[in-house]
VOKOL-141787 format. One record per residue (C-alpha): residue in one letter; x, z, y; residue number from 1. Coordinates in nm, 4 decimals, padded with zeros to 6 digits. Each point is the difference from the previous one (the first is absolute). Layout:
N
<pt><aa>A</aa><u>X</u><w>Z</w><v>Y</v><i>NUM</i></pt>
...
***
This chain:
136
<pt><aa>X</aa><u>-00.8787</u><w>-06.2455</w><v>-05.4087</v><i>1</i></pt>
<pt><aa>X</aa><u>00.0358</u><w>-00.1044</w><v>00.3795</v><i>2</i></pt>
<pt><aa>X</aa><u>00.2709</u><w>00.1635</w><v>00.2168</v><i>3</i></pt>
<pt><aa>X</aa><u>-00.2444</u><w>-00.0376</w><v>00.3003</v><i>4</i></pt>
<pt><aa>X</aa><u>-00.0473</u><w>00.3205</w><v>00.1764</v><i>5</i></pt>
<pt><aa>X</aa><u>-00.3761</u><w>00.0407</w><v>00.1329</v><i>6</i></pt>
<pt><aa>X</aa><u>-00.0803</u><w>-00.0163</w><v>00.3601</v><i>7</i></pt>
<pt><aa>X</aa><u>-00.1850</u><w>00.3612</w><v>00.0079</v><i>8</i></pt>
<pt><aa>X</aa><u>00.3745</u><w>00.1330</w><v>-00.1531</v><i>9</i></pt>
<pt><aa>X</aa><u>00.1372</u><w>-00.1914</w><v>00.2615</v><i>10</i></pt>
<pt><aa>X</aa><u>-00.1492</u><w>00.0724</w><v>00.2998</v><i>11</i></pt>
<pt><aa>X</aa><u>00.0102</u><w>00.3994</w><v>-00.0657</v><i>12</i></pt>
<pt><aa>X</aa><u>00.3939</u><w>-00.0516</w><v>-00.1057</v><i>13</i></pt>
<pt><aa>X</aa><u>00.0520</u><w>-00.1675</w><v>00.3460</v><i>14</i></pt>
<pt><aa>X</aa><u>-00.1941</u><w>00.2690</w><v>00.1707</v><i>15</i></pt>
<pt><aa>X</aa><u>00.2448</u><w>00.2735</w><v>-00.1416</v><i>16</i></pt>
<pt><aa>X</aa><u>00.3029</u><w>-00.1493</w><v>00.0386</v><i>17</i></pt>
<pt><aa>X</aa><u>-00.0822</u><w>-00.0866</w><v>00.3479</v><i>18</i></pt>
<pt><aa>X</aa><u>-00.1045</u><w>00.4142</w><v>00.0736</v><i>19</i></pt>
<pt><aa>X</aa><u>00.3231</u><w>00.0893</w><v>-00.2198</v><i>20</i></pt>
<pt><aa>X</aa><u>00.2074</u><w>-00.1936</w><v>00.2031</v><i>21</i></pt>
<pt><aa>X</aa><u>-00.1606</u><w>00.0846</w><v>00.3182</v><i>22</i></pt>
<pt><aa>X</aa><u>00.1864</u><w>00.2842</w><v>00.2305</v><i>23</i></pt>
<pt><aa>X</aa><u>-00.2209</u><w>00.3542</w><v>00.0039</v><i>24</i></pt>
<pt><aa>X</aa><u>00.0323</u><w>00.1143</w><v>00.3446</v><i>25</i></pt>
<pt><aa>X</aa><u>-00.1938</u><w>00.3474</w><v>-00.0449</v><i>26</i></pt>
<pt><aa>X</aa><u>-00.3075</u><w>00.0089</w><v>00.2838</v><i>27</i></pt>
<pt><aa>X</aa><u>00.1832</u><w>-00.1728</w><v>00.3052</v><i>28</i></pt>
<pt><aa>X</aa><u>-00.2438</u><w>-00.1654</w><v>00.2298</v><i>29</i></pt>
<pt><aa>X</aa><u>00.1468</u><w>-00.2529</w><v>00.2141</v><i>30</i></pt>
<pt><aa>X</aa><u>-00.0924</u><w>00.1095</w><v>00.3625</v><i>31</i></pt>
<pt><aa>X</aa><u>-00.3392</u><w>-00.2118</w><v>00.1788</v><i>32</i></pt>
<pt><aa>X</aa><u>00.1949</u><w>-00.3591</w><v>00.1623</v><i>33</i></pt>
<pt><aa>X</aa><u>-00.0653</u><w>00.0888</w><v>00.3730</v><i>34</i></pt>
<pt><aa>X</aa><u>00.3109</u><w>00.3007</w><v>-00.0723</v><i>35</i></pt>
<pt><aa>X</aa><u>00.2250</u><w>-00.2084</w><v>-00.2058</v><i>36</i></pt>
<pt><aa>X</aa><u>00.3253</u><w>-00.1012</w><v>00.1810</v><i>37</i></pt>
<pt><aa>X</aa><u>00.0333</u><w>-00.3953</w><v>00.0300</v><i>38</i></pt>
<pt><aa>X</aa><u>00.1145</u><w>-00.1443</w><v>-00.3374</v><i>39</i></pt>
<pt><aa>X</aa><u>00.2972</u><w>00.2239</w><v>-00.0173</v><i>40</i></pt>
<pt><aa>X</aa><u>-00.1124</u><w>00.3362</w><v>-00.2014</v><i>41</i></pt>
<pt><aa>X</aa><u>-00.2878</u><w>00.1021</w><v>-00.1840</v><i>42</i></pt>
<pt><aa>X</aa><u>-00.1610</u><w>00.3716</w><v>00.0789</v><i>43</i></pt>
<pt><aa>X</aa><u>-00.1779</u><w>00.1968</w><v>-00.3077</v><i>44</i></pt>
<pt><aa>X</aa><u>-00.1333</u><w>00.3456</w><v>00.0134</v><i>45</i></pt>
<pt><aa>X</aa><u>-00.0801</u><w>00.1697</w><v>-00.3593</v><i>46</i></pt>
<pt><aa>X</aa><u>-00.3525</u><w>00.1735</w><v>00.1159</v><i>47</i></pt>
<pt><aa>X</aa><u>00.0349</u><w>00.2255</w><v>-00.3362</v><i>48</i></pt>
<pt><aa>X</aa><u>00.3384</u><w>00.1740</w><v>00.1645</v><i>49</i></pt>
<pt><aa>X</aa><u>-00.2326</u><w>00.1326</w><v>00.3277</v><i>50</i></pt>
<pt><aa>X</aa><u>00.0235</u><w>00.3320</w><v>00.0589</v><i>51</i></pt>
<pt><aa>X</aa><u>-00.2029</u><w>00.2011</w><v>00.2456</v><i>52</i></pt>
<pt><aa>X</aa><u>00.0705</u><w>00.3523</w><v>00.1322</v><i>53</i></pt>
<pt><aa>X</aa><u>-00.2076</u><w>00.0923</w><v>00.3152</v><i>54</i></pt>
<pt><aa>X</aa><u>00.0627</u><w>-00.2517</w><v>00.2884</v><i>55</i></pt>
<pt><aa>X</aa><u>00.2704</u><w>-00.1529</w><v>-00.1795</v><i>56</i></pt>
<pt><aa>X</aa><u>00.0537</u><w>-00.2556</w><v>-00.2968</v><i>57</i></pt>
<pt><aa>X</aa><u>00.3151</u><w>-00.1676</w><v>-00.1871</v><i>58</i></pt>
<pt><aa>X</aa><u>00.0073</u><w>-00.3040</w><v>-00.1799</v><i>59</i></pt>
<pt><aa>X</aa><u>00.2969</u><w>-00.2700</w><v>-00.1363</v><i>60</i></pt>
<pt><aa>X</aa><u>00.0345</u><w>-00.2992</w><v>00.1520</v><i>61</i></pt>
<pt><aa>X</aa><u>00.1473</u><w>-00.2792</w><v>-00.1878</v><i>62</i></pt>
<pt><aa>X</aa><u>00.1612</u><w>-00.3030</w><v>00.1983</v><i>63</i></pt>
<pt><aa>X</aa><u>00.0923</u><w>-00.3356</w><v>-00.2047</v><i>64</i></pt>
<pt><aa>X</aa><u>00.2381</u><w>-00.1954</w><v>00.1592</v><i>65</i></pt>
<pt><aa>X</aa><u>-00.0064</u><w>-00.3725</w><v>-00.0334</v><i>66</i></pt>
<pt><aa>X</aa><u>00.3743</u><w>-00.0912</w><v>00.0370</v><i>67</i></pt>
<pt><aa>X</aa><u>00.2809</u><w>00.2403</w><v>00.1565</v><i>68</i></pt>
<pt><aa>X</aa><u>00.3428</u><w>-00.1179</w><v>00.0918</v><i>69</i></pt>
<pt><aa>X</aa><u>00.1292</u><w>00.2946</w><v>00.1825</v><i>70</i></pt>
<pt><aa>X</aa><u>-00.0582</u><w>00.2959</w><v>-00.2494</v><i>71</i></pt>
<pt><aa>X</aa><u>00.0102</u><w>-00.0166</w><v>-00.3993</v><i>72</i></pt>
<pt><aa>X</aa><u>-00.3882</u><w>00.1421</w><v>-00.0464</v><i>73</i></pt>
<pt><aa>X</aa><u>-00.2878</u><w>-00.1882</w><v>-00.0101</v><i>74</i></pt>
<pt><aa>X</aa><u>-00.2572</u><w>00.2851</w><v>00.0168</v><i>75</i></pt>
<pt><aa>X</aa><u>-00.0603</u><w>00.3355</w><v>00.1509</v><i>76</i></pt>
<pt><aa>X</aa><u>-00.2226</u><w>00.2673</w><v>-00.0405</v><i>77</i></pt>
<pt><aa>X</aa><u>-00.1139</u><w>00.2532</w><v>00.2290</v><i>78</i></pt>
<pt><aa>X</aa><u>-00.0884</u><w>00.3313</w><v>00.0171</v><i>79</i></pt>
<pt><aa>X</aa><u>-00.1833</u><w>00.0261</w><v>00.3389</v><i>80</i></pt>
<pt><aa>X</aa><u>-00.2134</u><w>00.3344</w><v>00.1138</v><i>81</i></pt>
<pt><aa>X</aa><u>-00.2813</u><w>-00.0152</w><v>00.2320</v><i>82</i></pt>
<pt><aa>X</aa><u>-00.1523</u><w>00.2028</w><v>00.2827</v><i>83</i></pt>
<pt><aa>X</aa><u>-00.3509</u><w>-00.1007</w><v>00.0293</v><i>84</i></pt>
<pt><aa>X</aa><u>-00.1096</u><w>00.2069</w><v>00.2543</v><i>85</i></pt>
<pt><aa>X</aa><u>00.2854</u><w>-00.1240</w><v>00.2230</v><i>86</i></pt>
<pt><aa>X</aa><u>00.0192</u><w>-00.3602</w><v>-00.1380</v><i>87</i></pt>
<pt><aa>X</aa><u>00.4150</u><w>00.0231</w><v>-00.0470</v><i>88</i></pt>
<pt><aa>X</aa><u>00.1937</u><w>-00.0661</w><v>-00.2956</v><i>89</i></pt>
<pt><aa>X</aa><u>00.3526</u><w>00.0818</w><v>-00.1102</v><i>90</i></pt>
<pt><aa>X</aa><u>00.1554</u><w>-00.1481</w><v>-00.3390</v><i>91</i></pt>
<pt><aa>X</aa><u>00.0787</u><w>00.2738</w><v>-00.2299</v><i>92</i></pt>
<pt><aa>X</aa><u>00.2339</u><w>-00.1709</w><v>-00.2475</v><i>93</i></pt>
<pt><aa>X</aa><u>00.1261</u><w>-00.3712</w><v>-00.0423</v><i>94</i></pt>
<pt><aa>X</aa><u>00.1273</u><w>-00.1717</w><v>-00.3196</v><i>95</i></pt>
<pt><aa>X</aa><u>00.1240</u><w>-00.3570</w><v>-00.0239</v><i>96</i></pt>
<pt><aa>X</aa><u>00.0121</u><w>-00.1932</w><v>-00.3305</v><i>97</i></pt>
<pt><aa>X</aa><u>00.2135</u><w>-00.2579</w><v>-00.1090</v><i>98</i></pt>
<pt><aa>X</aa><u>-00.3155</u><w>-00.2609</w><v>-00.1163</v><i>99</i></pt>
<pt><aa>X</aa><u>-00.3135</u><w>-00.0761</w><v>00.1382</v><i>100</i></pt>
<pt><aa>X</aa><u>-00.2972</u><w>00.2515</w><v>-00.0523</v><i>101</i></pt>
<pt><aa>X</aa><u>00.1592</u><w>00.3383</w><v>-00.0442</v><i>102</i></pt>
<pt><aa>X</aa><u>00.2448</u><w>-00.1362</w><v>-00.2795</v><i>103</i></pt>
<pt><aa>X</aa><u>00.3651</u><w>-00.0057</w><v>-00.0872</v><i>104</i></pt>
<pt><aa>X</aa><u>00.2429</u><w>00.2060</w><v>00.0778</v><i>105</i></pt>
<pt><aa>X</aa><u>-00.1153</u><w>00.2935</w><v>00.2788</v><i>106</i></pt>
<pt><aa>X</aa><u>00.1729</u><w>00.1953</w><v>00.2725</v><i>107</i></pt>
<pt><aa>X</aa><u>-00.1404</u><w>00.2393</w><v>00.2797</v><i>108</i></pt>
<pt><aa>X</aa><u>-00.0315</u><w>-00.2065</w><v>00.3029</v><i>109</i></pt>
<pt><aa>X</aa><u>00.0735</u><w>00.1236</w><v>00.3917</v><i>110</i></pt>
<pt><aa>X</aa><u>-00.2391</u><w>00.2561</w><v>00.1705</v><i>111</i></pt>
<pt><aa>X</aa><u>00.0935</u><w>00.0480</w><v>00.4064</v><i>112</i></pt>
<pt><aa>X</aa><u>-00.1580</u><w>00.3883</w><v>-00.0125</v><i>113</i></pt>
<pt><aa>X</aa><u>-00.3065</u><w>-00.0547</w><v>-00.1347</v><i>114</i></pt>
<pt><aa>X</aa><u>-00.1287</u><w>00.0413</w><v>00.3635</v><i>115</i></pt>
<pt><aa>X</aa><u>-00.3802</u><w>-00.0882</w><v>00.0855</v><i>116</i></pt>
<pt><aa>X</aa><u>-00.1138</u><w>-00.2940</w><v>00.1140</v><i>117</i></pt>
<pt><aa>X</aa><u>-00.3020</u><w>-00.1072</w><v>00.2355</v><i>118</i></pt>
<pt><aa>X</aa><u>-00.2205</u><w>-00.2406</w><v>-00.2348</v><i>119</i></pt>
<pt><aa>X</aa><u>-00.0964</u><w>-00.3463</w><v>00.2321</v><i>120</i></pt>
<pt><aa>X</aa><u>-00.3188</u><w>-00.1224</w><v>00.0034</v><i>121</i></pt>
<pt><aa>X</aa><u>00.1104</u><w>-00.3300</w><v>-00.2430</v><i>122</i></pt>
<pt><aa>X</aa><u>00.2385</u><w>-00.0279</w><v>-00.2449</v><i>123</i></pt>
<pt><aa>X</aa><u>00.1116</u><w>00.1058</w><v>-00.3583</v><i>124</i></pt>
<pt><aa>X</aa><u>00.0386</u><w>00.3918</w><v>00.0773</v><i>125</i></pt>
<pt><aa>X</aa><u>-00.3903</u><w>-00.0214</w><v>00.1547</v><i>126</i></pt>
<pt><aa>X</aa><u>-00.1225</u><w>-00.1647</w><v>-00.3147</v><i>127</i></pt>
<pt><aa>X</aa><u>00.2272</u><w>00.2691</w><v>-00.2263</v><i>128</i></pt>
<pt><aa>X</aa><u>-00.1830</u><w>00.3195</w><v>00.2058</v><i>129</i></pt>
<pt><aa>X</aa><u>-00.3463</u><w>-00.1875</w><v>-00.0254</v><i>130</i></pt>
<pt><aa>X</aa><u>00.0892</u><w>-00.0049</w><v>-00.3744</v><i>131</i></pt>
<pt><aa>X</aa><u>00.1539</u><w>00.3547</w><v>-00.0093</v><i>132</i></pt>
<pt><aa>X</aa><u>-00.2600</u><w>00.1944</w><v>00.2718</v><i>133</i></pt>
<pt><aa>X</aa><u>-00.2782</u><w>-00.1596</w><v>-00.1432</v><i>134</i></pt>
<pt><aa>X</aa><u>-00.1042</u><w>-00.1330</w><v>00.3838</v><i>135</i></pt>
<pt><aa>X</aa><u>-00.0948</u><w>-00.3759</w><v>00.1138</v><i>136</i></pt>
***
């Protein structure tokens, strides 16, 4: 009898411990490059947590820091709300987690007043309302 394991058994063994070992990180889609800060912070959006009512949608938005020195969490998540008729945002509610993708330990992060904010014509709160408002 041969202690030789065959290549088919192999091959699918490899392929499950590689997806058992792999993180899950729910539907987060990493944001298009162009709205991506440089190198220091990843930007996700979970298109399944969209909500529309009328002229106005919500959605999560989940930041992955790279490396931090000056704070102990390495990722955030946002709960932002959008007025699409008016193209402003305001964030709704902020957590900040201890590792990176929404892991670790949690705590609720600042909010300044949850006041509205014009949306620019570039950056990462353009591509969240395009997401969230459905609009190019």
């Amino acid at each position: 009898m041969s202690n030789r394991i065959a290549p088919n058994t192999l091959s699918l063994l490899s392929v499950v411990l590689i997806v058992w070992a792999s993180p899950v990180f729910a539907g987060w889609i990493a944001l298009e490059k162009q709205y991506q800060p440089a190198g220091i912070e990843t930007i996700y959006v979970d298109p399944e947590q969209i909500q529309q009512t009328g002229t106005r949608a919500t959605l999560w938005q989940l930041t992955d820091l790279k490396w931090n020195s000056t704070t102990r969490f390495l990722s955030l998540k946002t709960h932002k709300e959008f007025d699409c008729a008016n193209s402003r945002v305001r964030t709704l509610q902020v957590i900040e987690f201890s590792r990176q993708m929404g892991t670790g330990r949690s705590r609720s992060g600042y909010i300044e007043n949850g006041n509205w904010q014009a949306i620019g014509t570039q950056g990462v709160d353009r591509a969240l309302s395009k997401a969230a408002c459905g609009k190019p």
